[in-house]
TIVO-316960 format. One line per field, with one value per residue (C-alpha): residue in three letters; y, z, x. Coordinates in pm, whole numbers. Layout:
N
resn = ALA	...
c2 = Y	...
c3 = Z	...
c1 = X	...
***
This chain:
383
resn = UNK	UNK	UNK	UNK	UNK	UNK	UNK	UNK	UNK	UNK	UNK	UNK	UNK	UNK	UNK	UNK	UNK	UNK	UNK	UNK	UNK	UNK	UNK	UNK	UNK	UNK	UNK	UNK	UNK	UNK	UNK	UNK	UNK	UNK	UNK	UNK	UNK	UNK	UNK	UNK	UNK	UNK	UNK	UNK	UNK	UNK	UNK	UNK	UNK	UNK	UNK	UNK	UNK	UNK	UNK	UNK	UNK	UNK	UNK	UNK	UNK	UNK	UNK	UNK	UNK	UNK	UNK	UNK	UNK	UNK	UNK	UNK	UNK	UNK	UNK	UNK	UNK	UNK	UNK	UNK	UNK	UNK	UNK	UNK	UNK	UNK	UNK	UNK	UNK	UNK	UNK	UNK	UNK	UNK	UNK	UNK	UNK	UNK	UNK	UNK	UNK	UNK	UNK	UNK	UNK	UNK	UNK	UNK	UNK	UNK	UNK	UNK	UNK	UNK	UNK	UNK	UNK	UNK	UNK	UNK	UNK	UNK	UNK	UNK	UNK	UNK	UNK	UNK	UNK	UNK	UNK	UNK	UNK	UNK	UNK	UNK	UNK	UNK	UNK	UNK	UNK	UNK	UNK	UNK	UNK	UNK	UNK	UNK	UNK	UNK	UNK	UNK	UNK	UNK	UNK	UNK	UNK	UNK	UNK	UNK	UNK	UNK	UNK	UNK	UNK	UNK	UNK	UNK	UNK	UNK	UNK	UNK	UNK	UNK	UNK	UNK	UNK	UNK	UNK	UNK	UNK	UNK	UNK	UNK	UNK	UNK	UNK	UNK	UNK	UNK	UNK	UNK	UNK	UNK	UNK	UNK	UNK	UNK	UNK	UNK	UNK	UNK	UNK	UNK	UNK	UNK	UNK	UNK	UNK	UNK	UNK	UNK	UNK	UNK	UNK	UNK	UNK	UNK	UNK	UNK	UNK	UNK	UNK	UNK	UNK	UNK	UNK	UNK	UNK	UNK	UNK	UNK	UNK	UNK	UNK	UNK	UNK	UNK	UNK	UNK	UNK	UNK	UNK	UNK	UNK	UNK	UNK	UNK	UNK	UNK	UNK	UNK	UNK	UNK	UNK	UNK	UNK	UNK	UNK	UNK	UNK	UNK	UNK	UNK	UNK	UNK	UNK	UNK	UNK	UNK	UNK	UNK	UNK	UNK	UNK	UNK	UNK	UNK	UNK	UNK	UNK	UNK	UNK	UNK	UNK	UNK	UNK	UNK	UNK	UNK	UNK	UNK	UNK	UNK	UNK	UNK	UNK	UNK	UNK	UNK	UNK	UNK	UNK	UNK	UNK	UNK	UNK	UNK	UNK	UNK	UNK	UNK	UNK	UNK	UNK	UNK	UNK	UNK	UNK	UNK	UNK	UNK	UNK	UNK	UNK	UNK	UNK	UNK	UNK	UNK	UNK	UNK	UNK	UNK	UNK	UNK	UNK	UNK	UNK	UNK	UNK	UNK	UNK	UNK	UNK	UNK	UNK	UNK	UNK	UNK	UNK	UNK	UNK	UNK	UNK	UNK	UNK	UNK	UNK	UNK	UNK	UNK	UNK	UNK	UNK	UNK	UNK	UNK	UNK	UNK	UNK	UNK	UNK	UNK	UNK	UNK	UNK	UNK	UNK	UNK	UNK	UNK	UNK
c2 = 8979	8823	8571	8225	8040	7778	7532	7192	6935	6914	7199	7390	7792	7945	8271	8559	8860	9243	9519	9781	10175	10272	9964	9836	9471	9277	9106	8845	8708	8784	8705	8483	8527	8367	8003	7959	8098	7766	7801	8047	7864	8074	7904	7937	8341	8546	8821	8871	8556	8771	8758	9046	9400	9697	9643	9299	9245	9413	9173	8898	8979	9011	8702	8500	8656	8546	8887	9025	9358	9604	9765	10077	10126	10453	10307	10198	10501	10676	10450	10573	10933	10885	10723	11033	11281	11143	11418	11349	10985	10821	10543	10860	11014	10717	10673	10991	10944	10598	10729	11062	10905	10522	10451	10647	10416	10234	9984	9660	9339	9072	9310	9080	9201	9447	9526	9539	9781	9982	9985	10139	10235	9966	9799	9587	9535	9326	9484	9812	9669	9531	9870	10072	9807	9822	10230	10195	9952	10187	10466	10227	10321	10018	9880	9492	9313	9131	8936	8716	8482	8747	9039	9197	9505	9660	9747	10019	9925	10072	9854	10081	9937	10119	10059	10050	10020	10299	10643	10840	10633	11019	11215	11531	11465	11066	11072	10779	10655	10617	10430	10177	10131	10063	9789	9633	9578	9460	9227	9083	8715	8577	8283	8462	8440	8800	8983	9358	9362	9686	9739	9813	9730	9461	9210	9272	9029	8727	8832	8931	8734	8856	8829	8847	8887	8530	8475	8834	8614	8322	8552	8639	8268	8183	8398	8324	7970	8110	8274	7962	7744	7965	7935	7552	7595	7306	7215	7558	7647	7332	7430	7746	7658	7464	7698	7924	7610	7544	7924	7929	7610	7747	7940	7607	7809	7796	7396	7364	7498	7281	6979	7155	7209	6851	6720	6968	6833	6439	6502	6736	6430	6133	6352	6346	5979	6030	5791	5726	6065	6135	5860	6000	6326	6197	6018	6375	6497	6217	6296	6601	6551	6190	6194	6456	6359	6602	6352	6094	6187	6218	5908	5725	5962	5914	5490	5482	5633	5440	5118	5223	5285	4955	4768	4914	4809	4474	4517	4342	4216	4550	4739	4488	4566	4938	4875	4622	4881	5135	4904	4862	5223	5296	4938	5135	5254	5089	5193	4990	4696	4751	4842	4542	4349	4508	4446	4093	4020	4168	4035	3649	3698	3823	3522	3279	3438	3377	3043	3003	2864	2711	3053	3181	2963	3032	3421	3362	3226	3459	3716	3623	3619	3935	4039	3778	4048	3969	3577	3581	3779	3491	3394	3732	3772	3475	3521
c3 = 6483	6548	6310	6445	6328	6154	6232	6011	5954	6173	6387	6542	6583	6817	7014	7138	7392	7224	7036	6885	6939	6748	6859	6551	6570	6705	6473	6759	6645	6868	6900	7015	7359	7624	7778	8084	8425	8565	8706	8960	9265	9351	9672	9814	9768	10043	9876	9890	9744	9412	9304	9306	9315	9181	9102	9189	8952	8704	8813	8738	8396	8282	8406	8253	7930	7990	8055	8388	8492	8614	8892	8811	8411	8291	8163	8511	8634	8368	8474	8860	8754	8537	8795	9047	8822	8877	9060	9063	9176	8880	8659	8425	8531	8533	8231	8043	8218	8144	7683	7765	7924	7896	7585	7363	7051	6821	6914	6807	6790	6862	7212	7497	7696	7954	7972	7619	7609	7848	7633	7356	7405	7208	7326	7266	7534	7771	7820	7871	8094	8285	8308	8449	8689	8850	8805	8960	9287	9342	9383	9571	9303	9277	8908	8787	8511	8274	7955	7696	7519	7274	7484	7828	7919	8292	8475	8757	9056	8927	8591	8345	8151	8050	7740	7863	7492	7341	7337	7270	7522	7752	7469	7479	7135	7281	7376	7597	7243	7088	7364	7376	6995	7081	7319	7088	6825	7051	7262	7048	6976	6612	6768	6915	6772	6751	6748	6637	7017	7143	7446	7793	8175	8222	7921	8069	8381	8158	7858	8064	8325	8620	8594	8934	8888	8874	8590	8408	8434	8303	7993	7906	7914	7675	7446	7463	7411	7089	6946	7065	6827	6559	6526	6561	6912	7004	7362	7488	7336	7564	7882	7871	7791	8058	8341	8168	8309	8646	8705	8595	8545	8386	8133	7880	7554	7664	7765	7399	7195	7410	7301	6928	6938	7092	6781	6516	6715	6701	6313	6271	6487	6231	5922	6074	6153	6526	6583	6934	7031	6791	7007	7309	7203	7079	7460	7592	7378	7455	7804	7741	7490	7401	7256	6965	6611	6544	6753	6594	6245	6370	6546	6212	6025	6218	6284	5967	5856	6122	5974	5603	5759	5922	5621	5354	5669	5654	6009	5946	6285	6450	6166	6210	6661	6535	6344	6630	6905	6725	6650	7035	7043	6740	6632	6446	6236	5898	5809	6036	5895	5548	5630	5799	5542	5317	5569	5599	5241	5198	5469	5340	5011	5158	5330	5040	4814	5057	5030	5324	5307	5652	5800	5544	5680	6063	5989	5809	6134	6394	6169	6201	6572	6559	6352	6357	6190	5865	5888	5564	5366	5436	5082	4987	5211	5184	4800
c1 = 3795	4147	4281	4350	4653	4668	4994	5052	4821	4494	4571	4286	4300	4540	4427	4631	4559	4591	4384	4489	4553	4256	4104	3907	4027	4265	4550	4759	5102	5376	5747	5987	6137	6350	6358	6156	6217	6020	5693	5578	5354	5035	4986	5357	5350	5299	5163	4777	4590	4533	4886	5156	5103	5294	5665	5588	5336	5589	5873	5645	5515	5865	5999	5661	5830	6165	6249	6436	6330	6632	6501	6840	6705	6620	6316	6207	6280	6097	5817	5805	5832	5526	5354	5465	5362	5019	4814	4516	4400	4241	4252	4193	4521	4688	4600	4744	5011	5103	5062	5227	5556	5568	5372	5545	5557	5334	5090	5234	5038	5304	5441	5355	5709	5663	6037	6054	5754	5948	6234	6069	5728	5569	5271	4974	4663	4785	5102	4903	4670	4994	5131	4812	4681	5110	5045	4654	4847	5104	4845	4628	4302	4075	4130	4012	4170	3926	3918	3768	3936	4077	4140	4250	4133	4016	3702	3641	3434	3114	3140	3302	3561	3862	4071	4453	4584	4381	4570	4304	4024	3982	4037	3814	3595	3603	3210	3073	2852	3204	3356	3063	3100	3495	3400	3135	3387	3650	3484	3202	3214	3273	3077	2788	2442	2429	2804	2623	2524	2548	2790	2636	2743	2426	2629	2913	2925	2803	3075	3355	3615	3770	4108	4361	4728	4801	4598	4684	5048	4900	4836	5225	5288	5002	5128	5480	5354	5200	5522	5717	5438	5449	5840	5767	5989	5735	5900	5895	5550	5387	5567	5413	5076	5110	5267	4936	4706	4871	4828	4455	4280	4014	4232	4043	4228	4560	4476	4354	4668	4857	4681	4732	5040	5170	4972	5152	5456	5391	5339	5669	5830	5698	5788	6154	6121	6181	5745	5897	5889	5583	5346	5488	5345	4981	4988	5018	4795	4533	4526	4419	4127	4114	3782	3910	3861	4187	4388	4259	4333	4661	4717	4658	4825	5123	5116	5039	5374	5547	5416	5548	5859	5886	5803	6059	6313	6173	6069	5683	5584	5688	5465	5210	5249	5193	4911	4731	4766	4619	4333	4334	4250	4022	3847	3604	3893	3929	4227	4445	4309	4369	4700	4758	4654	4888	5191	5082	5062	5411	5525	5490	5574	5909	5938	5846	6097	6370	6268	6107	5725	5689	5786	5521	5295	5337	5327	4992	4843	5030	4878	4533	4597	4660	4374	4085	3865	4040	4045	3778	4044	4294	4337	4403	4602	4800	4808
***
């Protein structure tokens, strides 16, 4: 099974598209790549309402990778001819043709770029699956994209699915038992009950998602959002989970590393000192899963830091305004009242060794205001 990620402090897994040549299981960390080219508008195209065909679908992979495709490159060209060498029409043909001429390298886990797997022949599942279903338009032979969460592969009309990424899927010796075994292994579920199912057509409309070209797109940015997180390129990584989301709502993993990876940000952002930023981040990240015990954790972890900061500045009543709004938002959380007591506390001994007991005095009650849950602690506190 792919492994998931794991980022800084309360993270939660990150998953990535790909399998490999021999197709066994899939390892998912890719690589860096461009800034973003903005984000493409589904309903202002006037293509079909399933997204870009052919070049166009091409064109569009390349730019979700921050990638321009030259429409004069050898490698383009080298492209075409494959695809008008093809025959015989086939996703079978299209097939051999696409390993024998295009995908001439290695399979490569973290290759997510169509141009650069046009470059040099390196290439993972998706950007197979990119390259046959442009080859499969262009010869107008009916090909769907589909996925899971952890892989992209493609389905002919009658329900077979074909393995873009796998060099060896028409092979002679390849029998149909050892292409069912394939599938098994890629596509079971490390969270099923039972992930030793054995492969047939009737699981596969309940296992598997139709994907148009819109969402194949979404892909590319997902996992450019990955490499972006795993560099800690934080900024870039959200903006393309979220170009991912606006081009498929439903696309719920992409809309759950985003909400990771604002939290891995808000704590990079407190260990730096920058808590502005950092509770701008846990807002985001609220919004989009507010009921998370992950965000949570976080939340404290990080107003909680802000708070010790304050104090060794001196700066009590803005510690203690940290510590009362995250009351605000977690009253069943203890620690902000402990902590406030310990601000307090320091706070009016600072102010009766500068010789100033009536301040002492008032900050005891505006205190207590603040935090009437702690008014039977007020000798302690005023100790």
């Amino acid at each position: 099974m792919a492994p998931r990620i794991r980022l800084v402090l309360f993270t939660i897994g990150l998953l990535l598209f790909g399998c490999g040549d021999v197709i066994s299981a899939a390892d998912h960390v890719p690589p860096g790549s461009a800034p973003s080219s903005g984000i493409p508008d589904p309903a202002g195209q006037t293509q079909s309402n399933e997204g870009p065909r052919g070049m166009e679908l091409l064109q569009a992979t390349a730019a979700a990778a921050g990638r321009q495709l030259d429409l004069r490159s050898k490698h383009l060209r080298d492209f075409v001819a494959a695809e008008h060498a093809i025959t015989v029409r086939s996703v079978e043909a299209a097939h051999r043709q696409l390993h024998d001429r295009v995908l001439r390298g290695p399979y490569r886990e973290g290759c997510y770029d169509v141009v650069a797997t046009l470059e040099d022949g390196e290439y993972n599942c998706l950007t197979a699956t990119i390259l046959l279903k442009a080859y499969c338009d262009l010869e107008d032979i009916p090909l769907q994209v589909v996925a899971t969460s952890r892989h992209v592969a493609t389905m002919l009309p009658d329900g077979t699915v074909i393995e873009p990424a796998c060099r060896e899927w028409y092979a002679p010796n390849r029998t149909a038992a050892s292409r069912l075994s394939i599938l098994t292994r890629v596509f079971a579920d490390d969270s099923a009950p039972n992930a030793q199912l054995v492969w047939t057509r009737e699981i596969a409309a309940p296992v598997l998602s139709k994907l148009d070209a819109w969402q194949l797109i979404a892909r590319v940015h997902f996992n450019r959002g990955i490499a972006a997180t795993s560099r800690s390129a934080f900024p870039e990584a959200v903006e393309q989970f979220a170009i991912a989301v606006k081009l498929d709502p439903r696309f719920t993993e992409s809309r759950q590393n985003e909400f990771a990876t604002r939290n891995n940000w808000a704590i990079a952002l407190s260990r730096a000192g920058e808590f502005t930023a950092a509770q701008e981040q846990l807002a985001h990240a609220r919004s989009l899963d507010a009921l998370s015990p992950l965000l949570h954790a976080n939340q404290q972890h990080v107003d909680h830091r802000q708070a010790l900061e304050f104090c060794q500045q001196r700066r009590y009543r803005e510690a203690l305004t940290v510590l009362e709004a995250g009351q605000r938002r977690s009253p069943d959380a203890s620690l902000y009242a402990r902590a406030a007591m310990a601000v307090g506390r320091e706070w009016i001994r600072s102010s009766r060794q500068s010789g100033k007991p009536a301040d002492a005095s008032r900050l005891l009650h505006e205190f207590f205001d603040a935090f009437p849950e702690l008014a039977d602690c007020d000798r302690e506190v005023g100790r």
